[in-house]
C-alpha positions as a LaTeX table, in Angstrom:
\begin{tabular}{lrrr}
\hline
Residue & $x$ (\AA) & $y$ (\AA) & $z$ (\AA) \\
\hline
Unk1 & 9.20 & 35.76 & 5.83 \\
Unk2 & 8.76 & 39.40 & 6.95 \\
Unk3 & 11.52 & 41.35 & 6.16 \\
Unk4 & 12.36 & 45.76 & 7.11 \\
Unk5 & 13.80 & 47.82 & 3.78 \\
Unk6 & 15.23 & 49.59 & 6.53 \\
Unk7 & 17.07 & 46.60 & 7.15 \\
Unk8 & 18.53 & 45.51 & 3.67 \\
Unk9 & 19.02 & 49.19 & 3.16 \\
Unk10 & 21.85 & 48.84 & 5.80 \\
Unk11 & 22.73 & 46.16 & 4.85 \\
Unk12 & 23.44 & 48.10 & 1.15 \\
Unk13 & 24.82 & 51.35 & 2.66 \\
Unk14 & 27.48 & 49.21 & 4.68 \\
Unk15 & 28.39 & 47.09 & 1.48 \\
Unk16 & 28.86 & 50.68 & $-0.28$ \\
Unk17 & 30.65 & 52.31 & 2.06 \\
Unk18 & 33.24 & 49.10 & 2.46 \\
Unk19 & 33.51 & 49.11 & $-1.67$ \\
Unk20 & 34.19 & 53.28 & $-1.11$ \\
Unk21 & 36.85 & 53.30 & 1.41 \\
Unk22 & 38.91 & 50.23 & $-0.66$ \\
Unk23 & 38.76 & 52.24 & $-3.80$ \\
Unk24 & 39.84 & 54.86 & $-1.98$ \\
Unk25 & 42.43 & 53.29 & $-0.52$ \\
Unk26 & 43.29 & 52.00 & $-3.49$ \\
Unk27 & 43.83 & 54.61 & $-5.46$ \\
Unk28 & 45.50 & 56.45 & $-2.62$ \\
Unk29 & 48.41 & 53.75 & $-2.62$ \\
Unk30 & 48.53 & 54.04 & $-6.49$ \\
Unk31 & 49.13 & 57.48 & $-5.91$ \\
Unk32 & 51.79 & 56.95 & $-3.75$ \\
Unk33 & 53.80 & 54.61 & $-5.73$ \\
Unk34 & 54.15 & 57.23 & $-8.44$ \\
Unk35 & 54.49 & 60.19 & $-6.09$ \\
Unk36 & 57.39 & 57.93 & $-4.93$ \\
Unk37 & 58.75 & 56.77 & $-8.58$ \\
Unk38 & 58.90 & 59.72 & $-9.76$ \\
Unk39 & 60.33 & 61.95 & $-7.10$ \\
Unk40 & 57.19 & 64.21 & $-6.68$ \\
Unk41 & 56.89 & 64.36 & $-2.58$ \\
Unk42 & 57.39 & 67.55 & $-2.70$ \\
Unk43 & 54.99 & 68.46 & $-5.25$ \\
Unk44 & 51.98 & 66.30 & $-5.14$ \\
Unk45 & 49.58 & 64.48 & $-2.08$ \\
Unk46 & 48.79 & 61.24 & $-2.59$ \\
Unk47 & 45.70 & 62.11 & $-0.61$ \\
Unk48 & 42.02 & 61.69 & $-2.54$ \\
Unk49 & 39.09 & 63.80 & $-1.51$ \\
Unk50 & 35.95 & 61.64 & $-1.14$ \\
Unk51 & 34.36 & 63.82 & $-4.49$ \\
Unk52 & 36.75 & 62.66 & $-6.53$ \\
Unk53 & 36.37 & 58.49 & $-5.69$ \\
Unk54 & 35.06 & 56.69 & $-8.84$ \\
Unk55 & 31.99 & 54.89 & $-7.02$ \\
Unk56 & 29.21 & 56.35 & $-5.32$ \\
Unk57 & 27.79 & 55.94 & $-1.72$ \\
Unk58 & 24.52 & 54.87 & $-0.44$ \\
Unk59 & 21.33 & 57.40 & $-0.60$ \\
Unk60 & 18.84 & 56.39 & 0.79 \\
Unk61 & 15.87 & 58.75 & $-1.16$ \\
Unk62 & 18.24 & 57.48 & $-4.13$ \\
Unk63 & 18.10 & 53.73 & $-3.56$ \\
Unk64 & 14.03 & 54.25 & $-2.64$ \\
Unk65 & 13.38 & 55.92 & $-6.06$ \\
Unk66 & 15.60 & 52.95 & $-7.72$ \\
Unk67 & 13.23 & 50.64 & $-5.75$ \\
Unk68 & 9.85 & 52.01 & $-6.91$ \\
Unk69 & 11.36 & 52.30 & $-10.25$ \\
Unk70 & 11.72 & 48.62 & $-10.27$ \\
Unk71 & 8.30 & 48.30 & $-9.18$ \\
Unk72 & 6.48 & 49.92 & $-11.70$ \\
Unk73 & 8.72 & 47.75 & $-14.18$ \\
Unk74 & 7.67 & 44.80 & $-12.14$ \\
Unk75 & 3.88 & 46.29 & $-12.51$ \\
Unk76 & 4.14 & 46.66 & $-15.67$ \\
Unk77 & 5.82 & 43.43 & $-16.72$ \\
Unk78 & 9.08 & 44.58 & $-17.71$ \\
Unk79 & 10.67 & 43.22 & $-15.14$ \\
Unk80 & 9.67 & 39.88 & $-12.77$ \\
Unk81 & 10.72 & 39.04 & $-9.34$ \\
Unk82 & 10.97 & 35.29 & $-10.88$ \\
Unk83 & 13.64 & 35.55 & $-13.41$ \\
Unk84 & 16.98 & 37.64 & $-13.72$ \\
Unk85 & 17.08 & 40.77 & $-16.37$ \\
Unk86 & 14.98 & 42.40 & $-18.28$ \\
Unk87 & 11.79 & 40.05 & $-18.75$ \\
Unk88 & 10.22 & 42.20 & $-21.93$ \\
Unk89 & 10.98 & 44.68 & $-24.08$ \\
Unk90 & 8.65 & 43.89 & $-27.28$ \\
Unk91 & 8.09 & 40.50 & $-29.22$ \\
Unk92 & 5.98 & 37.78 & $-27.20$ \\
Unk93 & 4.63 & 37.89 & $-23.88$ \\
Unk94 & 5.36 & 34.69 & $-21.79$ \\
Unk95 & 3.09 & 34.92 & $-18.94$ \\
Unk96 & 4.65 & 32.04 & $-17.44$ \\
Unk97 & 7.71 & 34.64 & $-16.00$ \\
Unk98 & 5.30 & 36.25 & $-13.91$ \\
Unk99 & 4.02 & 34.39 & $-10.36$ \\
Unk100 & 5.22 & 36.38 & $-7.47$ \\
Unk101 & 3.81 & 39.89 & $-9.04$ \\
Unk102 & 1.42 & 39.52 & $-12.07$ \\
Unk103 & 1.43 & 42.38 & $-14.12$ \\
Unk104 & $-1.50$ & 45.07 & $-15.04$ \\
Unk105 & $-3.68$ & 43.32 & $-18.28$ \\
Unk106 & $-4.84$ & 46.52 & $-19.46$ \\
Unk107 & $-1.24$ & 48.47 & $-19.66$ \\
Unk108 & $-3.11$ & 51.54 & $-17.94$ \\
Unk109 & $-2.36$ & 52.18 & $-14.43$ \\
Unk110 & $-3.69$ & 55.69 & $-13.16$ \\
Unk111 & $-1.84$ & 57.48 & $-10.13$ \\
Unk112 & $-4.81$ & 58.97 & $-7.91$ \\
Unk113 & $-6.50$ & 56.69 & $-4.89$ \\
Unk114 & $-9.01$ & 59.24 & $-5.07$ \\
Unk115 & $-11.56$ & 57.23 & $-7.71$ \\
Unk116 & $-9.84$ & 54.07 & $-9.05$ \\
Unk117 & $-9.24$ & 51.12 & $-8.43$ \\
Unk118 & $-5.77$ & 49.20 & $-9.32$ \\
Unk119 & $-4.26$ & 52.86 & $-9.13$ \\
Unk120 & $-0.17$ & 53.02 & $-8.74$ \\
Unk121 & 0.00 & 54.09 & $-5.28$ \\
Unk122 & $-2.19$ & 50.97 & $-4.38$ \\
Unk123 & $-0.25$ & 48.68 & $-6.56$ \\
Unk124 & 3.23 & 49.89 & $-5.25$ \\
Unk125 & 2.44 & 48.99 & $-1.74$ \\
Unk126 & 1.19 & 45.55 & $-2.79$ \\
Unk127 & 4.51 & 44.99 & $-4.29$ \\
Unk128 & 6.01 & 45.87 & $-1.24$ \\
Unk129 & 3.79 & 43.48 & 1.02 \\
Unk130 & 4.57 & 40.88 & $-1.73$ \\
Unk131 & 7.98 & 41.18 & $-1.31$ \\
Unk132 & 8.92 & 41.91 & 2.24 \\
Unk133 & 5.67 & 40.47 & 4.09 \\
Unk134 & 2.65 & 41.65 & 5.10 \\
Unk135 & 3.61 & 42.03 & 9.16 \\
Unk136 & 6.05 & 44.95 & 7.61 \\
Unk137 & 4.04 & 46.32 & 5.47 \\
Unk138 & 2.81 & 49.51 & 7.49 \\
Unk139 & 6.85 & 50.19 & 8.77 \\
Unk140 & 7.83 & 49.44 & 5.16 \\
Unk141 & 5.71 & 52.26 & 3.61 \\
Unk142 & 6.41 & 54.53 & 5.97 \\
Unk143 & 10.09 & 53.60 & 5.55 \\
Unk144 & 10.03 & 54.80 & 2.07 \\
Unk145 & 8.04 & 58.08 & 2.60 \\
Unk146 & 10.27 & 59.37 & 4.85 \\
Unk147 & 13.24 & 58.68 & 2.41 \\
Unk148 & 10.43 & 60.76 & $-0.37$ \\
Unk149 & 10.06 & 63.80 & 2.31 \\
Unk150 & 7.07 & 65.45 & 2.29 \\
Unk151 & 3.94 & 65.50 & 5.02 \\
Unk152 & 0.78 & 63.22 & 5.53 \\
Unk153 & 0.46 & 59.37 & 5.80 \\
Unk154 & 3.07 & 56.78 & 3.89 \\
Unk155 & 0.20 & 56.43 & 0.96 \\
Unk156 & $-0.23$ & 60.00 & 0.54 \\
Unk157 & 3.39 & 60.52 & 0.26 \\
Unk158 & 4.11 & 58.07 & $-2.42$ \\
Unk159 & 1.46 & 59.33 & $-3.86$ \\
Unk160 & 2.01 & 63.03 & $-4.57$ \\
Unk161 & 6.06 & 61.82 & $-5.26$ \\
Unk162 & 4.14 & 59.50 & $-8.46$ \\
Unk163 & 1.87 & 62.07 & $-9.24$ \\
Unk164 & 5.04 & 65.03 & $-9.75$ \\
Unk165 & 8.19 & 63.38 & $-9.05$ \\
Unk166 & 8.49 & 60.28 & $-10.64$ \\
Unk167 & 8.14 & 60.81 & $-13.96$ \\
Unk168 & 11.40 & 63.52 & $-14.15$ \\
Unk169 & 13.44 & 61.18 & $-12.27$ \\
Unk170 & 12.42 & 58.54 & $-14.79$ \\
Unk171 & 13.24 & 60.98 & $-17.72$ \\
Unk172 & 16.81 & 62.26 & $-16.59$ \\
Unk173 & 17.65 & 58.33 & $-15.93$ \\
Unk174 & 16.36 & 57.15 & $-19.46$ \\
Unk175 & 18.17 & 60.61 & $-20.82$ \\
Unk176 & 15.02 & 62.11 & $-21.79$ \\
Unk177 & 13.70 & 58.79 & $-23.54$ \\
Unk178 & 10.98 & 57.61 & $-21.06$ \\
Unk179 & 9.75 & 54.47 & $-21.64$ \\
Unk180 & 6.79 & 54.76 & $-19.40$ \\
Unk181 & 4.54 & 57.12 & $-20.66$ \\
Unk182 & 2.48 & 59.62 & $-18.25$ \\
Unk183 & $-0.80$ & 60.40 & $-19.82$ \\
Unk184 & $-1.85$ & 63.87 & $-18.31$ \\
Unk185 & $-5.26$ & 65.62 & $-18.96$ \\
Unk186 & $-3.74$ & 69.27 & $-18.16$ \\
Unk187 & $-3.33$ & 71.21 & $-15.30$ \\
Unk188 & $-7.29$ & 71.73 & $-14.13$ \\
Unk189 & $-7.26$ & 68.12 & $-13.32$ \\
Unk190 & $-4.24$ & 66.14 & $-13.61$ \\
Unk191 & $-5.90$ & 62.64 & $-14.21$ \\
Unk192 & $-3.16$ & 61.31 & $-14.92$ \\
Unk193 & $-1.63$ & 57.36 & $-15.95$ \\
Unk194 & 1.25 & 55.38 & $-16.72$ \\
Unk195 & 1.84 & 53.38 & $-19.63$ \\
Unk196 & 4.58 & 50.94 & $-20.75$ \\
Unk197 & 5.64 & 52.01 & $-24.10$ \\
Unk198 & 6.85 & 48.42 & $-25.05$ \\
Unk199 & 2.95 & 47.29 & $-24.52$ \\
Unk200 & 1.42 & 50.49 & $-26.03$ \\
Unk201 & $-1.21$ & 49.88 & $-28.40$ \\
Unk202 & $-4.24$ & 52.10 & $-29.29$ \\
Unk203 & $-6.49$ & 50.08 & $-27.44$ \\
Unk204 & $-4.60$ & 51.69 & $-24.23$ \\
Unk205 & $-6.26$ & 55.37 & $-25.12$ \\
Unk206 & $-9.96$ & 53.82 & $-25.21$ \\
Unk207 & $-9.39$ & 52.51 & $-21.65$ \\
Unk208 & $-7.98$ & 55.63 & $-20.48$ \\
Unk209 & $-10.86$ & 57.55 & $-22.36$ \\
Unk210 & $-14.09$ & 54.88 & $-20.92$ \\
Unk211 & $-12.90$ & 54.17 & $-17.73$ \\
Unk212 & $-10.79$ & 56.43 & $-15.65$ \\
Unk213 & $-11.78$ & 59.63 & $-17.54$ \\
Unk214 & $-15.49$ & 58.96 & $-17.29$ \\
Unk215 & $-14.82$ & 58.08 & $-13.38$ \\
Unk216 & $-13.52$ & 61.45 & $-12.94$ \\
Unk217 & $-16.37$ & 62.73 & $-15.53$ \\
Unk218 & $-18.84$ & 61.06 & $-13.99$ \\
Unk219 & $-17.78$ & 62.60 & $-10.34$ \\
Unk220 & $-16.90$ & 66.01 & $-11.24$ \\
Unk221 & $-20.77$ & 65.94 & $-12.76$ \\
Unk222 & $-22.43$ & 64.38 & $-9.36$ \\
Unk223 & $-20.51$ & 66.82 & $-7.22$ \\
Unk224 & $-21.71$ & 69.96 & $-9.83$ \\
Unk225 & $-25.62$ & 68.67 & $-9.23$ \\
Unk226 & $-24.96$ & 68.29 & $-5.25$ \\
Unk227 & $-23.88$ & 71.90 & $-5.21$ \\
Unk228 & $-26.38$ & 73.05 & $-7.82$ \\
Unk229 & $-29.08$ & 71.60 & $-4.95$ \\
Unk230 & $-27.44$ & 72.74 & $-2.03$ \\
Unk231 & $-26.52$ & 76.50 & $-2.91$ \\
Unk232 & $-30.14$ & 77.65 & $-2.46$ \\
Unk233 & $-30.46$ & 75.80 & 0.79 \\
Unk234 & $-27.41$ & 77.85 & 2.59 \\
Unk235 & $-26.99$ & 81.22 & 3.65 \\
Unk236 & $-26.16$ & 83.60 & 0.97 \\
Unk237 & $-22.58$ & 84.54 & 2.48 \\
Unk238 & $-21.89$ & 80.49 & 1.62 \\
Unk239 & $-23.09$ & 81.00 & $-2.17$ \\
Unk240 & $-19.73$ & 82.91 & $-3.51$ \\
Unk241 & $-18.06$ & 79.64 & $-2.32$ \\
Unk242 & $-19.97$ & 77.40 & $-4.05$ \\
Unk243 & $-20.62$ & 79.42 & $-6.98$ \\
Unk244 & $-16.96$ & 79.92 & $-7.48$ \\
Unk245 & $-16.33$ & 75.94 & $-7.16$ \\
Unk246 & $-19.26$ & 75.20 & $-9.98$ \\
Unk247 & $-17.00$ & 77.21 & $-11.99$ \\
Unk248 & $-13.96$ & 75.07 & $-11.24$ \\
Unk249 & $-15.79$ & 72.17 & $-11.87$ \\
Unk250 & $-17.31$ & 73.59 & $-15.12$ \\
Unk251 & $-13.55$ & 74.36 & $-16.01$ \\
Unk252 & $-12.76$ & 70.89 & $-15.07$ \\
Unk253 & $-14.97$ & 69.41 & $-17.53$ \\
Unk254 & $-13.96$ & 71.57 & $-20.41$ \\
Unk255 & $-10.45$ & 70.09 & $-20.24$ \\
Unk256 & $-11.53$ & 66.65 & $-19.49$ \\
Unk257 & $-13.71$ & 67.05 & $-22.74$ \\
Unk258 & $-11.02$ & 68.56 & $-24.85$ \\
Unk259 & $-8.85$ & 65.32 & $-23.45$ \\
Unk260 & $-10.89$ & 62.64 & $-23.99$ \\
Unk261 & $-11.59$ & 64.40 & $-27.60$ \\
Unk262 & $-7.81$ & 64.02 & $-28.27$ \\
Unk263 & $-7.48$ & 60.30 & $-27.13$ \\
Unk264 & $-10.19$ & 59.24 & $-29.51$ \\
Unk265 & $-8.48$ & 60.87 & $-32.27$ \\
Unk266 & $-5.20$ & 59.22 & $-31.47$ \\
Unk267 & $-7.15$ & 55.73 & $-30.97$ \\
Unk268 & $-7.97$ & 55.68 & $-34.22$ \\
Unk269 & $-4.42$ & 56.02 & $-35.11$ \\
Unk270 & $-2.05$ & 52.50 & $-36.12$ \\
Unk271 & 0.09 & 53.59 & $-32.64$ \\
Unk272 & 3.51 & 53.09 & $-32.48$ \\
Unk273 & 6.78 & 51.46 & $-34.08$ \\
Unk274 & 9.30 & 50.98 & $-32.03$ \\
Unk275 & 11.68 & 51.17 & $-34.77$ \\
Unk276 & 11.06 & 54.65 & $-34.59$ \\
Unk277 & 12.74 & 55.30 & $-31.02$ \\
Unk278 & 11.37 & 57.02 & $-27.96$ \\
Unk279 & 11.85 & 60.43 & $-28.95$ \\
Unk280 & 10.03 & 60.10 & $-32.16$ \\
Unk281 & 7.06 & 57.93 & $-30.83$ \\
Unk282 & 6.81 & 59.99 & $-27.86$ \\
Unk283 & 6.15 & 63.38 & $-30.17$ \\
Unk284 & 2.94 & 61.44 & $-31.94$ \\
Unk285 & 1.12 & 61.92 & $-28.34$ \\
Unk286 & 2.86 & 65.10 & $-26.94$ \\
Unk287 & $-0.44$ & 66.82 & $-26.55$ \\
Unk288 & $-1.75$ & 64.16 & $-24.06$ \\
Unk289 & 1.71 & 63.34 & $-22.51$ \\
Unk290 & 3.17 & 65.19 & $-19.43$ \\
Unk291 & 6.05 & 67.21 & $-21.21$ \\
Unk292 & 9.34 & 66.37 & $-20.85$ \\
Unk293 & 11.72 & 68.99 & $-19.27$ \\
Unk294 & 14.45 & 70.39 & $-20.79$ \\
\hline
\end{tabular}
C-alpha cells in the first residue's frame, strides 16, 4: 500500500503536540497547587513558558534526519524493518531477520551517483519505495529534500546532505563515537563511503581500494587523455581552461594515490576490537576517516 511521509509526519507532529500541551498542562496545575499550599500568589506564576516543557515538539528536518538515520542502519543491517530493536551489534549474523530490506554484503556503501553503483543516495530512496510504495516514491523524496533545504532535484539533495551533513549529525547523536565510519580520500576528491563499524573487517579497505577508488581512478585518467586529445584541436583562448583542469585532475590523482597507498597499509592490519571502544578504534584509521569535529 502506498503511503505519503508527509502524511505519517502529521500524523507524528499532532501526537507531539497533544503529548506537549498535557505536560504542559500538567505541570502548570502542579504549579498551582503549591503556589496555592504555600501561600505564594503573590510571588510566583504558575504559568510555564513552552522552553522550559520537558518534551520536545515535532521537526520536521529533525524527524527526516532520524528517518535516514534509520535507513542507513537498515542498509547496513543494524537494524531490520522485520523485527523490533537493534538487530546486530557484533557476534553472528542471522540473515534470516532481513526480508523487507536486505542489507549491503560488502559493508562498503559509497555516497556519489556520479560512478557507482549501490551508492547511498540510490539505496536510501529504495528504502523509501520499499517502505511507503513505489506510486509515492517521487512525492516521498521530494518530501524529504525539502525538509534537508538546499537546491536541485530530491536525489541531488539527499545527496550533498550524505556527502557533508550526515556524518556530524551522526557524530553529535553518538557523542562523538560514530559507529558508521566515513572513509574520505581528502579534499581534491572526496570519494567518500560508509562503513558499519560492527561489520568492519580489513577486507572492507581492499574493496574500497579495487573498486570504487579505481572507478574514480580509472575516470579521472579517461577524462585526462580526452583533454590531452582535444586541447590541440581548440582555439588557443580554450587551452588555459583545459590546461588548468589537467592540473586538477593530475592533483586528483596524487591524492587518490596517496589514499589508496594508505588503505593497503591498513588492510594488512588485524582491524579492529571492539573491546577497544569507538574512540580508540576510530584513531587506528584517522588518516583515511573524515575527522570528527570538536
Amino acid at each position: 500500500m502506498a503511503r505519503l511521509i508527509s502524511d505519517k509526519y502529521r500524523e507524528w507532529e499532532i501526537e507531539c503536540e497533544e503529548r506537549f500541551n498535557r505536560l504542559k498542562e500538567a505541570e502548570e496545575e502542579i504549579n498551582r497547587y503549591f503556589i496555592g499550599k504555600y501561600g505564594l500568589g503573590d510571588e510566583l506564576d504558575p504559568y510555564v513558558a513552552d522552553k522550559d516543557v520537558t518534551i520536545r515538539r515535532a521537526d520536521v528536518q529533525r524527524e527526516i534526519k532520524s528517518l535516514i538515520s534509520y535507513a542507513v542502519g537498515c542498509i547496513f543491517g543494524r537494524y531490520s524493518l522485520d523485527c523490533e530493536g537493534l538487530c546486530y551489534a557484533g557476534g553472528d549474523w542471522d540473515a534470516e531477520k532481513y526480508a523487507t530490506i536486505v542489507p549491503v554484503s560488502d559493508n562498503v556503501v559509497p555516497i556519489g551517483r556520479q560512478l557507482y553503483g549501490g551508492d547511498l543516495t540510490s539505496l536510501i530512496a529504495d528504502f523509501v519505495e520499499k517502505v511507503y510504495g513505489t506510486e509515492t516514491l517521487a512525492e516521498n523524496l521530494r518530501f524529504i529534500a525539502d525538509a534537508l533545504g538546499g537546491e536541485g532535484s530530491p536525489e541531488e539533495v539527499i545527496e550533498k546532505y550524505l556527502m557533508n551533513g550526515f556524518f556530524h549529525d551522526h557524530c553529535r547523536i553518538y557523542h562523538k563515537r560514530p559507529i558508521y565510519w566515513m572513509f574520505d580520500s581528502g579534499r581534491k576528491c572526496h570519494l567518500r563511503a560508509l562503513v558499519y563499524m560492527h561489520r568492519f573487517t580489513p577486507r572492507d579497505l581492499e574493496i574500497l581500494r579495487d573498486r570504487y577508488l579505481k572507478m574514480y581512478t580509472d575516470s579521472l585518467n579517461s577524462e585526462a587523455a580526452e583533454l590531452r586529445e582535444l586541447v590541440m584541436e581548440v582555439p588557443s583562448t580554450e587551452r588555459p581552461r583545459i590546461k588548468r583542469r589537467l592540473k586538477r585532475i593530475a592533483e586528483q590523482l596524487g591524492e587518490l594515490e596517496d589514499f589508496g597507498n594508505k588503505l593497503s597499509a591498513h588492510a594488512l592490519e588485524n582491524g579492529i576490537d571492539t573491546d577497544d571502544g569507538v574512540k580508540l578504534n576510530y584513531e587506528k584509521y584517522s588518516d583515511v576517516l573524515e575527522k570528527i569535529k570538536p
